[in-house]
VMD Tcl script that draws the C-alpha trace (Angstrom):
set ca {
  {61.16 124.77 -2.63}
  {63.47 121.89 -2.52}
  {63.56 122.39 0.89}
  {60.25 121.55 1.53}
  {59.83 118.31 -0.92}
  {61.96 116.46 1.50}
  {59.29 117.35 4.36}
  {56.41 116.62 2.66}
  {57.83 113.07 1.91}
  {58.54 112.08 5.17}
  {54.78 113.44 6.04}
  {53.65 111.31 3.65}
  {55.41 108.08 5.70}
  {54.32 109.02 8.82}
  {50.42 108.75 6.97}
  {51.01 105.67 6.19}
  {52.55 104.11 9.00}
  {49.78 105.43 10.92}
  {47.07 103.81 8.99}
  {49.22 100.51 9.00}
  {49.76 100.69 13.25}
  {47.91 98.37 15.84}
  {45.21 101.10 16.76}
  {42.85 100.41 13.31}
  {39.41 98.90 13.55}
  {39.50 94.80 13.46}
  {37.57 92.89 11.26}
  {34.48 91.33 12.42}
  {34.44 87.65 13.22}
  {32.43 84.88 11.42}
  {30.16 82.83 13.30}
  {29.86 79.27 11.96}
  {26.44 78.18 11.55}
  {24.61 75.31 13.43}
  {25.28 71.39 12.23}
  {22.31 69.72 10.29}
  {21.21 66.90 12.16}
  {19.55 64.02 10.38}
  {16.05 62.91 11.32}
  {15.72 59.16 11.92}
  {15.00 57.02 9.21}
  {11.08 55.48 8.81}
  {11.08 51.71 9.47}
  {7.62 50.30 7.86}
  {5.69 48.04 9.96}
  {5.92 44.45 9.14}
  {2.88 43.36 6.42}
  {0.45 40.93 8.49}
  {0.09 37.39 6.63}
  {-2.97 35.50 6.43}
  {-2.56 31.64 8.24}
  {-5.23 29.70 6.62}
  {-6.30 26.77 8.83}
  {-6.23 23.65 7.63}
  {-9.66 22.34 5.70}
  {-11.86 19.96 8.19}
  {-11.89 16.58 7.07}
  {-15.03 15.06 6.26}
  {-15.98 12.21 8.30}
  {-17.00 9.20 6.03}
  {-20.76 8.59 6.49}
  {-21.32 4.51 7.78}
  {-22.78 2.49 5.00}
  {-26.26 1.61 5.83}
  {-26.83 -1.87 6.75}
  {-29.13 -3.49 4.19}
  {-32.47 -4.91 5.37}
  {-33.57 -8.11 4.11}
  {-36.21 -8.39 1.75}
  {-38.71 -9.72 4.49}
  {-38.45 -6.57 6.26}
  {-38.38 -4.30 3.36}
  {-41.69 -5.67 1.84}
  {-43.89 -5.55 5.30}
  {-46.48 -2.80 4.55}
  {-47.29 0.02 7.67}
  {-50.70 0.55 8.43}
  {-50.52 4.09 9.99}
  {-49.15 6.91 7.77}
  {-45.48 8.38 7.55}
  {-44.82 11.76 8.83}
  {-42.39 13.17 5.82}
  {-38.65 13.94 7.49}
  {-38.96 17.43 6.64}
  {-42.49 18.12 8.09}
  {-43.10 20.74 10.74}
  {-43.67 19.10 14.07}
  {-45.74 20.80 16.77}
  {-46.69 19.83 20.58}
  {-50.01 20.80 21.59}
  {-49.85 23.06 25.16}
  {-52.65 21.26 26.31}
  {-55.63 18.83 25.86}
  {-57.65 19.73 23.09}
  {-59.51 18.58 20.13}
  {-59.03 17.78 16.40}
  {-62.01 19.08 14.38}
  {-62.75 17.97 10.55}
  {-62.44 21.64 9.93}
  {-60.64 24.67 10.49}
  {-63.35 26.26 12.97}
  {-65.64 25.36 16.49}
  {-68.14 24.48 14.05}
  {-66.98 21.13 12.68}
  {-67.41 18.25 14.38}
  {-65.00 16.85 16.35}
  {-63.06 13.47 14.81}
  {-60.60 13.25 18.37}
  {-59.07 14.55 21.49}
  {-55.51 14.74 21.70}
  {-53.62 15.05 25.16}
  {-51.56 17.60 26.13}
  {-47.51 17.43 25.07}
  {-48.75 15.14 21.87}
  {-46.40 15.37 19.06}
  {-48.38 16.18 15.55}
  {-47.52 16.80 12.05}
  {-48.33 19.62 10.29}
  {-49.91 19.45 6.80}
  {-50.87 22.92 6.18}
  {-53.03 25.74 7.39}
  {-56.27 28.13 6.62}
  {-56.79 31.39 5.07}
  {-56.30 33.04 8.30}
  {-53.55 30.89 9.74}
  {-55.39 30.56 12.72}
  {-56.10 26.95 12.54}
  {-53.44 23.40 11.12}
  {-54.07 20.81 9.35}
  {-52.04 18.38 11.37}
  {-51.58 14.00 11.19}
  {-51.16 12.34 14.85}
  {-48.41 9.07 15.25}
  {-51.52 6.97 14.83}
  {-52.54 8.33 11.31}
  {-55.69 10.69 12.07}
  {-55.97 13.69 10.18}
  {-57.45 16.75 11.18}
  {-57.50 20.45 12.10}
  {-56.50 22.40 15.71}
  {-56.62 25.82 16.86}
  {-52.68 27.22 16.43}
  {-53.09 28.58 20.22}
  {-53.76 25.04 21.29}
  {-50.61 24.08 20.58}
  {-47.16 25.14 22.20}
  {-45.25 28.11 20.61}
  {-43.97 29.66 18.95}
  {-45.09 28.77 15.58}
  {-43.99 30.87 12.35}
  {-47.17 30.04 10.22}
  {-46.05 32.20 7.33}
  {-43.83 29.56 6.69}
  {-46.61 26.77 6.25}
  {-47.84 26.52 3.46}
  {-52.02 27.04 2.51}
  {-54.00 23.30 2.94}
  {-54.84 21.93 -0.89}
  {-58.58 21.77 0.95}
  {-59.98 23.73 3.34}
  {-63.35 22.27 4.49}
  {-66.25 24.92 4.18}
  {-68.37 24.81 7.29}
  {-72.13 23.29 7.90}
  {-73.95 25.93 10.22}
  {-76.43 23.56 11.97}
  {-77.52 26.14 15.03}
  {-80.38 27.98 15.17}
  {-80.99 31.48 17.13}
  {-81.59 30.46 20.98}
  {-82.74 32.39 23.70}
  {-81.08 31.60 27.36}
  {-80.54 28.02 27.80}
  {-82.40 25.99 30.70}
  {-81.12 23.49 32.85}
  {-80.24 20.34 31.25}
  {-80.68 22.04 27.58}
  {-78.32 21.26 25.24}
  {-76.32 24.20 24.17}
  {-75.83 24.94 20.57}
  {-73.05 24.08 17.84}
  {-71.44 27.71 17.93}
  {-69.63 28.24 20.75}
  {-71.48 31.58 21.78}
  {-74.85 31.69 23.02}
  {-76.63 34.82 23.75}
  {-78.30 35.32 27.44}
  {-80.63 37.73 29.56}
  {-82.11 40.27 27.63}
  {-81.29 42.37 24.18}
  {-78.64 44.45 23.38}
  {-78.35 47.44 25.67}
  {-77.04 50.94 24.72}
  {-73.97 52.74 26.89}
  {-74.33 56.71 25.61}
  {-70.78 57.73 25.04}
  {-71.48 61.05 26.99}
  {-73.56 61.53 29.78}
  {-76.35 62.50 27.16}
  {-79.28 60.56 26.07}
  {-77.64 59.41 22.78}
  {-79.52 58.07 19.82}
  {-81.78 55.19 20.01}
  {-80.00 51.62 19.54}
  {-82.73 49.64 16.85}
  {-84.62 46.64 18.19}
  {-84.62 44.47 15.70}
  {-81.52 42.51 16.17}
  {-81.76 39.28 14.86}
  {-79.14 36.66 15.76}
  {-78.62 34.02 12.62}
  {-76.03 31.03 11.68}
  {-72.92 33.41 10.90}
  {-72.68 34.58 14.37}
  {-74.40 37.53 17.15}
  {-75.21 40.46 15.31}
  {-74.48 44.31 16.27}
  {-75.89 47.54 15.06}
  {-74.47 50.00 14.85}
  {-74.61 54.00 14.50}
  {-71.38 55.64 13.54}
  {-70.05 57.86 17.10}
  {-72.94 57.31 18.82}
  {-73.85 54.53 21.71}
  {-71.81 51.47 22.98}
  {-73.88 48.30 22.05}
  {-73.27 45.57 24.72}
  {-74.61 41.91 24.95}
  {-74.18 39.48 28.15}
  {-72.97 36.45 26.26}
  {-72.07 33.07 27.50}
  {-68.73 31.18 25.54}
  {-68.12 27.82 25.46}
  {-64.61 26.53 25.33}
  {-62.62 23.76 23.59}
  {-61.85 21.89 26.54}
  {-62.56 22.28 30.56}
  {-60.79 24.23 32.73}
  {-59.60 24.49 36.46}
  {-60.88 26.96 38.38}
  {-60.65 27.78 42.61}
  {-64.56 27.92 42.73}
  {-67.25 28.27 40.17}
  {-67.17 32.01 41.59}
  {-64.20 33.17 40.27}
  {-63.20 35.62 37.99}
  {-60.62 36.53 34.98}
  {-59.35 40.50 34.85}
  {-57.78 41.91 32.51}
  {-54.05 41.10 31.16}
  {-51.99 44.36 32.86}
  {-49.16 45.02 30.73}
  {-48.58 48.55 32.37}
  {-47.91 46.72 35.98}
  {-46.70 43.67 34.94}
  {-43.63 44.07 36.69}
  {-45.47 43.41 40.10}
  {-48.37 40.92 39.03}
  {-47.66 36.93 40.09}
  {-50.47 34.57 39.04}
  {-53.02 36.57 38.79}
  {-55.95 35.13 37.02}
  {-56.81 37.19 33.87}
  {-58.19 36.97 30.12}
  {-56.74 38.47 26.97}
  {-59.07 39.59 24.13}
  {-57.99 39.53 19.96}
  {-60.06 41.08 18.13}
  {-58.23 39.86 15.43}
  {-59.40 40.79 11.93}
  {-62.23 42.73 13.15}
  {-62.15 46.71 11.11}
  {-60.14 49.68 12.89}
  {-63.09 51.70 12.74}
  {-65.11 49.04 14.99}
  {-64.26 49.08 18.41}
  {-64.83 45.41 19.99}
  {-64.48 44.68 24.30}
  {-64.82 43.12 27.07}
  {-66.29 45.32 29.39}
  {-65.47 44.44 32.82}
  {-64.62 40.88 34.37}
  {-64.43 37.60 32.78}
  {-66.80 34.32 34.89}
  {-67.50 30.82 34.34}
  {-70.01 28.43 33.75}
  {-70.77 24.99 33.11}
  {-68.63 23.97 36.34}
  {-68.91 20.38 37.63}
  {-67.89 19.02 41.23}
  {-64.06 19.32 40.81}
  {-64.24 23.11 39.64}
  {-63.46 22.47 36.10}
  {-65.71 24.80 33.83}
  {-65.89 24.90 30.15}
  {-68.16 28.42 29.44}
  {-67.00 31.73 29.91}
  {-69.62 34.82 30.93}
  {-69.46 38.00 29.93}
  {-70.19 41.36 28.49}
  {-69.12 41.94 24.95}
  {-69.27 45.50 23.62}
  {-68.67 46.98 20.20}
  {-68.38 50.94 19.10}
  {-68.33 52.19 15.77}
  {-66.42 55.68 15.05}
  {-67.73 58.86 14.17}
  {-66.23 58.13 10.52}
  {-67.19 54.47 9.94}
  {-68.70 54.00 6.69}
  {-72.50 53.16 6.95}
  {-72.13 51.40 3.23}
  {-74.31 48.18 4.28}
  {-72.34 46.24 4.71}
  {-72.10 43.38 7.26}
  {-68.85 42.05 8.81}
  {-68.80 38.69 9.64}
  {-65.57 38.25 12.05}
  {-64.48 36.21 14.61}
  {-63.29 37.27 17.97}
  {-61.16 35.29 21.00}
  {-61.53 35.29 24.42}
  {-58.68 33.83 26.18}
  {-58.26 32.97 30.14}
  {-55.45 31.83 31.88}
  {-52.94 33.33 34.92}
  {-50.41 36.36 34.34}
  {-47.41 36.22 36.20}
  {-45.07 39.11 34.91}
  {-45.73 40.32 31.47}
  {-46.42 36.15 30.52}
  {-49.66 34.66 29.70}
  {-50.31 30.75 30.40}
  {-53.59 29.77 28.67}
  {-55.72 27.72 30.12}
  {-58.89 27.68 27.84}
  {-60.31 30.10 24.78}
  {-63.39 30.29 23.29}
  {-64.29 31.82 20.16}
  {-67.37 34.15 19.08}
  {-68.69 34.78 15.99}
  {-69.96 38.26 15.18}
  {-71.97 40.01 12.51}
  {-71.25 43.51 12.59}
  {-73.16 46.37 10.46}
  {-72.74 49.83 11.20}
  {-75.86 51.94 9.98}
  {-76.95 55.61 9.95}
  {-79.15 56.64 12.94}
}
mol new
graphics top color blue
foreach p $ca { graphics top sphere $p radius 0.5 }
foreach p [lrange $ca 0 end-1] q [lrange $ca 1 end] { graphics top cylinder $p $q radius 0.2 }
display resetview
């Protein structure tokens, strides 16, 4: 036994010599992890700063030379237009009426490109009260006058003459008869019936009777067309190419290739949507002297009432325009107008 102690000590050595050689398993390495870098630093942009400009300076207004007493005392005999007062031009020659209407007399006839004053307006705002340089006051048609006017902005005439009706119903005027106040006059024979459809439609009544307030027209709600051959008188004369010619229609759909073309425009103006007032067909003249200046218009006036008009009674006294001029493009250059009275009644069949 003590033999063998001595053995297993030097085992024992060579154990741990072995464990402690070259030949054991290395440690693993450390890997160093990546550098951080910065990101850049945010610059703010630079804060824009008003630049006020510099304040105008007023200019100094010249004193006003004082006028001497002579001068300041001498009275004017024609009236002052106010600073502030609209000023129109009329478009052409035309003529200042006592009244808002064809059916006042006329006081004076102004000249194309005349300056005027205005002084107010009617109900309608169809017509001005307007003052010429010379002191006359009257009233002119607003398309007399060069445009274009904003007549909301003028303000209602203090007095607005009522018309005189001084005409009586006429038949067709002869030669050398004088024509009547209003400026429509009915010719050839009563009112004829157009059947909306190729049918017979119901009978148009006979007794039509023409009075002061204007032509009248009977109607029956969706049933015939009621026309009348009437001749117009206008303001002022008008050039023509021959006492033959005739106005059509202004084309707004082909305007594009239309260059003065002679043609008319209709307003209806104030006359009730469920009315139907026209022109049928072409537009001639009348009334033409040697130079081929004419101051009527001829034509056929229709009027339609629609299946739904109300057949209350009641009359409508209204006022239509017939304008003639030339179209070139989608303008309109008037050359005359004439307004017609109408009384229209719409009645059950």
């Amino acid at each position: 036994m003590k033999r063998l102690l001595p053995i297993l000590i030097i085992g024992l050595a060579a154990s741990g010599c072995a464990a402690l050689s070259p030949e054991a398993e290395p440690l693993p390495t450390y890997t160093l992890l990546p550098t951080y870098t910065a990101f850049p630093t945010w610059t703010p942009a630079p804060t824009a700063t008003a630049t006020f400009l510099p304040s105008p300076t007023a200019e100094q207004a010249a004193s006003p030379t004082p006028e001497s007493v002579a001068e300041a005392a001498t009275p004017t005999t024609a009236a002052t237009a106010t600073p502030d007062a609209t000023q129109v031009t009329t478009a052409f020659g035309s003529n200042l009426r006592d009244g808002p209407g064809t059916d006042f007399d006329i006081l004076t006839r102004v000249e194309g490109n005349t300056p005027l004053t205005v002084l107010g307006r009617n109900e309608s705002g169809l017509w001005l009260e307007v003052q010429t340089l010379g002191g006359t006051i009257g009233w002119i048609a607003v398309r007399q006058l060069q445009g274009p006017i904003d007549v909301a902005l003028i303000p209602l005439s203090d007095l607005v003459p009522t018309p005189q009706f001084t005409r009586t119903p006429t038949s067709t005027p002869g030669p050398g008869t004088p024509t009547a106040t209003a400026q429509a006059t009915v010719t050839g024979t009563p009112p004829t019936a157009t059947p909306a459809t190729g049918t017979p439609g119901t009978a148009v009544p006979t007794q039509v009777v023409d009075d002061e307030r204007g032509l009248a027209y009977i109607l029956n709600p969706g049933e015939d067309t009621v026309c009348r051959n009437i001749v117009a008188g206008t303001e002022v004369r008008f050039p023509v190419s021959s006492s033959a010619e005739e106005f059509v229609p202004f084309d707004s759909a082909n305007a594009a290739e239309i260059v003065e073309e002679r043609a008319y425009q209709f307003l209806r103006n104030n006359v009730p949507d469920f009315i139907q007032v026209f022109v049928q067909g072409t537009v001639g003249v009348g009334s033409c002297d040697a130079e081929n200046t004419c101051d009527e218009l001829t034509l056929t006036l229709c009027a339609l009432a629609s299946p739904g008009a109300p057949t209350g009674g009641s009359e409508y006294v209204r006022t239509v325009t017939l304008q003639v001029g030339t179209q070139s493009y989608d303008s309109f250059f008037v050359d005359a107008a004439a307004d017609i009275d109408l009384v229209l009644s719409v009645v059950e069949p």
